[in-house]
N, C-alpha and C positions, 0 to 999 in steps of 0.2 A: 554530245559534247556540251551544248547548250546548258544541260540543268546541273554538270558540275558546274561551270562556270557561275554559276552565282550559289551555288551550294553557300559560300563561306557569305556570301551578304546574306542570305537566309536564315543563318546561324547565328548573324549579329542581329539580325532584325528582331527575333525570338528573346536574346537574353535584351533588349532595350524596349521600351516602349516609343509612342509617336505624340510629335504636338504637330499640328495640322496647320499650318493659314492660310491665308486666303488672299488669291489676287485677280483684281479683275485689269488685262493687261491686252492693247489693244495686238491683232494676231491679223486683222484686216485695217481697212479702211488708210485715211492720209498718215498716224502715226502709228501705221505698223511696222518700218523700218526700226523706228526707236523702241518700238515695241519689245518688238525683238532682241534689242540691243540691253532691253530692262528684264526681258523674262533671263537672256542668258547668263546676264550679272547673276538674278538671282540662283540659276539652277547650279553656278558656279561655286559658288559659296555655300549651298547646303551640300553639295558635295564635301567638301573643304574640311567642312566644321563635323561628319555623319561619319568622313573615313576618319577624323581625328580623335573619334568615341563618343560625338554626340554632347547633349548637355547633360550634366550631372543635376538632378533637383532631388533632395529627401535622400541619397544617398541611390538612388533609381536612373539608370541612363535613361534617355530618350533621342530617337531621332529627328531630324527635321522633316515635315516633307509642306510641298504647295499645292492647296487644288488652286484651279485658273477656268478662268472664264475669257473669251473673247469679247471684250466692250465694245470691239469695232470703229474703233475713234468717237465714239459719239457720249457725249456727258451725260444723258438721260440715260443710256440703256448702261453705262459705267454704274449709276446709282444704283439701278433696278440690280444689277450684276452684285453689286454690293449686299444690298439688301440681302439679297439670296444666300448669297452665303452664310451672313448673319442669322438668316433667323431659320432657313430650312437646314442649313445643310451643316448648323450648330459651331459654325467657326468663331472661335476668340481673341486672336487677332488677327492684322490686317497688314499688308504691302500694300503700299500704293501705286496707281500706274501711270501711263507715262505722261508727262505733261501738266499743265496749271490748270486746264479747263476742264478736264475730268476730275482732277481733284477735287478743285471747288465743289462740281457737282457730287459727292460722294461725302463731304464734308457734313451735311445735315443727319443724312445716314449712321456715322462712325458717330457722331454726339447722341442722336436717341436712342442708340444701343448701348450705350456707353463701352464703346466697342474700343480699345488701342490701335492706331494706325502708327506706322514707320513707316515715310514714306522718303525715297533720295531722288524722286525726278518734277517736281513742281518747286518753280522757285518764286513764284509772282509772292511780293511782299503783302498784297490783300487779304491771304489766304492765314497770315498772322495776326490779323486785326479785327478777327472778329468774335472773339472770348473763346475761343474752341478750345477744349481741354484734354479730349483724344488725340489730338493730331502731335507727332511730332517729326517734325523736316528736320534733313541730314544736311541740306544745302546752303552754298552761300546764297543767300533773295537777290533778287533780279535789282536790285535799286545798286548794287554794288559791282556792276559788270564793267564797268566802265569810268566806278571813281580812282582804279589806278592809273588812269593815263592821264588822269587830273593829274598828283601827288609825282607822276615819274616829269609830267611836263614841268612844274613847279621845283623839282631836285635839279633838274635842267638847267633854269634859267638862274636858280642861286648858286649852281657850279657856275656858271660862266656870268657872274657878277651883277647878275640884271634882277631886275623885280618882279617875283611873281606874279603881281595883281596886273603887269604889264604883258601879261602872254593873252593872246586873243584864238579864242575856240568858236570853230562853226560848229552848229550840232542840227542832223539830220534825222527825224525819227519816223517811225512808223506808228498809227493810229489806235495800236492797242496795248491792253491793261501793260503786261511783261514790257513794251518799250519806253512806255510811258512814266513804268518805275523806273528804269534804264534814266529814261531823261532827268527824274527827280532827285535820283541819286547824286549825278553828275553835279546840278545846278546848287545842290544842300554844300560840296565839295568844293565848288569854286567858292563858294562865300569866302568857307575858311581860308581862302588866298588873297581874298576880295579880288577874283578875276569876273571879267562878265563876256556874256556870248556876244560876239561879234554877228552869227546867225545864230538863227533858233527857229527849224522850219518842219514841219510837219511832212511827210510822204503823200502823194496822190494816192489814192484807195486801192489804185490797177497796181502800183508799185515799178509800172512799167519803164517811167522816165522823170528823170530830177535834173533833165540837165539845166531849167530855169535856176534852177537851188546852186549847183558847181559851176555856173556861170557868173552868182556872186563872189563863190568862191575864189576864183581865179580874179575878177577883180579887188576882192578886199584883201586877197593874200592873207590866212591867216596861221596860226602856229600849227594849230594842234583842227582836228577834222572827225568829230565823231559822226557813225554811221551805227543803227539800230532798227533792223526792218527783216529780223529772221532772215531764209537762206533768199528768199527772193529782194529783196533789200540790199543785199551783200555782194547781190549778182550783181544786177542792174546798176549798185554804186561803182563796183569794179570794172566792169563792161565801158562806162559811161564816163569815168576817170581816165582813159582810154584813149578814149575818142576824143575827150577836150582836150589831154597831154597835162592832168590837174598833179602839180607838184604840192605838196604840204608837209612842212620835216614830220609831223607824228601825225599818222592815219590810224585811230582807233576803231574796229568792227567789231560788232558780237556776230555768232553766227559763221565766222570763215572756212570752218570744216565741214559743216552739213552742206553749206553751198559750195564747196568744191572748188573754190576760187584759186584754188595753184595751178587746178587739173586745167578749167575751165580759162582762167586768164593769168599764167603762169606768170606774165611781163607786167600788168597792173599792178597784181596784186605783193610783188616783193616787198617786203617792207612791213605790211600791214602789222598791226599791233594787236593781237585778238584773245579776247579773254576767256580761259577755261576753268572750270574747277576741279578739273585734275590734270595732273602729268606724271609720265612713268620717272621721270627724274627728280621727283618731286624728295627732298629728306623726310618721308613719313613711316613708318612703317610698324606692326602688331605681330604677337604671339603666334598669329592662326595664319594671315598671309604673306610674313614675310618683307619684305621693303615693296614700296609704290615700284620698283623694276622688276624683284622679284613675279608680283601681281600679274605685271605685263607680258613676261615671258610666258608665265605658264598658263593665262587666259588666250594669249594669239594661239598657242597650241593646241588649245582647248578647241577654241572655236575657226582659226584660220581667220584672223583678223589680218590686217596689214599695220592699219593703225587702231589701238584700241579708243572705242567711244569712250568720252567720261560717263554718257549715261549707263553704262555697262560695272565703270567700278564705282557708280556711287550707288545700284543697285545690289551690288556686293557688301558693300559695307550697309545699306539698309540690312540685311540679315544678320550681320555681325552684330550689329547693336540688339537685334532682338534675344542673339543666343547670348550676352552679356547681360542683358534685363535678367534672361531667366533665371540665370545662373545669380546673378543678387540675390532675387528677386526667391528663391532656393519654394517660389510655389510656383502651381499653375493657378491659379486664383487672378481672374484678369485684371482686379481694382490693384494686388498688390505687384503685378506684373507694370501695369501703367506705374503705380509710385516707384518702381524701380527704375520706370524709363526717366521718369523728372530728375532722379541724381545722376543721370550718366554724366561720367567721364571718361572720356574713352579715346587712346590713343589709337589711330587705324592708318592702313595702307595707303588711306584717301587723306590723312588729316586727323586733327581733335573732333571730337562730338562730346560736346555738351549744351545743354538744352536750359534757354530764359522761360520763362514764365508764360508765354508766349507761343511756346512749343518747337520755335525756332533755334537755330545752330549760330550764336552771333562770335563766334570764335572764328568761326570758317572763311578764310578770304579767297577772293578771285585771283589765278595769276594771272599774269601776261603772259601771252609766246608773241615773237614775233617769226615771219615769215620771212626767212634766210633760204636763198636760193632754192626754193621750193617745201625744205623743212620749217617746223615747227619747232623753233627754239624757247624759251624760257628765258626772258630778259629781266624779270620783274615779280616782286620785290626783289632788291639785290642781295639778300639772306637767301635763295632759292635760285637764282640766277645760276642758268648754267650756259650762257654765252652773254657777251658785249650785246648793247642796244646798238643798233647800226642806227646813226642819226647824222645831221638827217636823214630823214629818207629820199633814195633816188630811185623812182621808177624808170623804168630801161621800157619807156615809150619809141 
């Protein structure tokens, strides 16, 4: 029964040809979860795009397919993984994997090949500033996670007749690159209101305890409470918010889904404001998948998700945008495959994709959800909003 069953993929495989890439995509180590969550994006959408007929180039179908490698979480052997496929195992373009510090590492690699990379899971803004000209991110950069709870607190305070430069933000971060754009972002945001941080405090290395940090808080009382310290960051603030009974009408977090903070502190954490770059209610939607709900349906099926990861559909739409290069792009010739990726413009299931000079998505913005009775709503921008900002916020301490 077996070899009818694929008889008919046999039969398309025959009349189409293959373009191959290459991903080196962590399967162990600490970002093997997301790992995961980025090979299945991928393996979703070549599916998508291979039962839809493939890419048409020269009047020639082709199918898509991936070889992958286990990077193991680790930057060094991501490059050497790289490398390999480059130059042994003759690939000509590249997905990226999961994370900013693998990228990075992999970045030298992809420029002395002159190899094209499409990458949707590294967002650290560093990774755009250093002339690379293979590289191009699907993502919104991590310096923009948190400058809408800037702009939503400012819409606030000029609905209800007061002045923006008079709203006062704590901001708590964590010690590295991705939080640190997070902070930059924020502080370049408030200019434009001329508001200024009330705190501006750094996390301890353990990430263990800040309650020195929300113990200003509660006495300077401030408006708005940004928090940026990954999933363990997002615990320990919520954990710790808790225990001192910390009111603040807008709680900004990055991170509240990996850390599980509904699950974990269902009664802290109501309210929170936390930024994604995707949602299945999002108004986006393309050709090949459909609307951003669409996506969502037939990916939890796919995989048995509950909630889907963004890194999941923004590893989807990384293949979309390659099957859109090719398709311009009507060679496999990888310099003119790259020029085809510098003009995308590309309406998708996640959003627009088009690419600055830079090799960056600067179209692409962060939403808000906030955390309503354990869901993950969508309050922000109010073009996208699909429920009310519940403000202040009342945690049910």
């Amino acid at each position: 029964a077996a070899a009818f069953a694929f008889a008919p993929a046999a039969a398309r495989a025959q009349s189409c040809g293959e373009i191959e890439l290459g991903a080196a995509v962590s399967a162990t180590g600490i970002y093997a979860s997301n790992g995961q969550n980025t090979k299945n994006g991928y393996e979703f959408a070549l599916k998508k795009i291979n039962d839809a007929g493939g890419v048409k180039i020269g009047g020639k179908c082709y199918h898509l397919k991936i070889r992958y490698y286990d990077d193991e979480s680790t930057p060094a052997r991501a490059a050497q993984l790289v490398e390999r496929l480059i130059d042994q195992d003759k690939i000509k373009y590249v997905l990226g994997p999961y994370g900013s510090p693998l990228t990075k590492a992999i970045l030298p690699v992809i420029e002395k090949y002159k190899t094209p990379l499409v990458q949707g899971e590294a967002a650290s803004r560093s990774l755009f500033t250093q002339g690379y000209k293979y590289q191009f991110g699907i993502v919104a950069t991590s310096e923009k996670y948190l400058t809408p709870v800037v702009d939503m607190a400012a819409a606030i305070a000029k609905k209800a007749g007061k002045d923006p430069s008079k709203v006062k933000i704590a901001m708590i971060y964590q010690d590295d690159a991705f939080s640190l754009d997070v902070r930059q972002g924020v502080i370049d945001q408030m200019k434009k209101f001329k508001m200024s941080a009330t705190i501006d405090d750094r996390m301890p290395k353990d990430l263990n305890d800040i309650t020195s940090f929300l113990t200003k808080v509660k006495a300077l009382k401030p408006d708005v409470l940004m928090v940026s310290g990954h999933e363990k960051g997002a615990a320990t603030a919520a954990r710790q918010m808790a225990e001192l009974q910390i009111q603040v009408p807008i709680v900004g977090m990055t991170h509240c889904e990996s850390a599980k903070v509904t699950q974990d502190f269902p009664k802290a954490s109501e309210g929170f404001v936390c930024p994604t770059q995707w949602d299945e209610t999002m108004k986006a939607q393309d050709l090949m998948f459909g609307t951003a709900a669409n996506y969502n349906t037939e990916i939890k099926a796919a995989y048995h998700y509950k909630v889907v990861p963004y890194q999941t559909a923004q590893a989807s739409a990384a293949v979309y945008v390659w099957y859109d290069a090719f398709k311009r792009a009507n060679s496999l010739d990888k310099e003119k495959v790259r020029d085809a990726l510098t003009k995308t413009d590309l309406q998708t299931f996640y959003g627009g994709v088009k690419f600055a000079a830079d090799g960056s998505n600067p179209g692409k913005e962060i939403i808000l959800r906030q955390i309503q009775h354990g869901k993950y709503n969508v309050v922000w921008p109010e073009a996208v909003a699909a429920a009310r900002l519940n403000y202040p916020r009342e945690a049910q301490y």
